[in-house]
N, C-alpha and C positions, 0 to 999 in steps of 0.2 A: 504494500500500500504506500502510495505516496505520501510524504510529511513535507509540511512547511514551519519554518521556523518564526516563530511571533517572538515578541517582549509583553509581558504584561503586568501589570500592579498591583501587587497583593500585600493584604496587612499583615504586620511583624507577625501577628499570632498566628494566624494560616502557615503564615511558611516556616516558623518555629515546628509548628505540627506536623509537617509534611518534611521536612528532615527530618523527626525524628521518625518517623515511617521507613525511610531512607537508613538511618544509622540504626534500626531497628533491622534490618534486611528484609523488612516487608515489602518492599521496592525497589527498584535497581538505582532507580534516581526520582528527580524531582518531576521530569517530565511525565515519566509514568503514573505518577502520581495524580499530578493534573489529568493527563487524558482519561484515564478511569474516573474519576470526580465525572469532569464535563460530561464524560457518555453515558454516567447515571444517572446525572439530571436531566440532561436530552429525551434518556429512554421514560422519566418520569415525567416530565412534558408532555410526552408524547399519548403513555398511559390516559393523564388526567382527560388530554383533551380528546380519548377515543371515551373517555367513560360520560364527558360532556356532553358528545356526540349521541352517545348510547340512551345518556335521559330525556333528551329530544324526541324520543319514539314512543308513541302508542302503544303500550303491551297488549293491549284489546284487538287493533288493528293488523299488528305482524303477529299475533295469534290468528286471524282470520286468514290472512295469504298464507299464511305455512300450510294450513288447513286444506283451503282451497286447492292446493298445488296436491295434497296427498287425495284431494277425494276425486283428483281424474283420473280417467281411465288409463289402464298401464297401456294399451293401444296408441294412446295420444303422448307418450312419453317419447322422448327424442333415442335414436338408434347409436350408439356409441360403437 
């Protein structure tokens, strides 16, 4: 995978914590650090706003198309 190298600003206490992750051998460096952070909150982003998505729907409604779809005939079903 490709990397690009940034600079970025972070407070004394974060980066105290993330060396000691580091001088702990929990991590090989600091960078690994951060990238794992970043792609937990991305994939928790990502979570909330599929669960956001999700309370936007009708349970009533996509009860009735689930439904619908099972009570036609397997004749009308598509041929895989």
């Amino acid at each position: 995978m490709a990397m690009a190298k940034i600079a970025i600003t972070i407070e004394n206490d974060l980066l105290k914590r993330i060396d000691l992750l580091v001088m702990s051998k929990s991590y090989p460096n600091r960078s690994k650090v951060i990238q794992d952070a970043v792609r937990e909150k991305l994939k928790a982003i990502e979570k909330d706003r599929f669960k956001r998505e999700c309370a936007k729907l009708d349970p009533e409604f996509e009860r009735a198309v689930a439904d619908e779809g099972i009570n036609t005939e397997i004749s009308e079903w598509p041929e895989y």
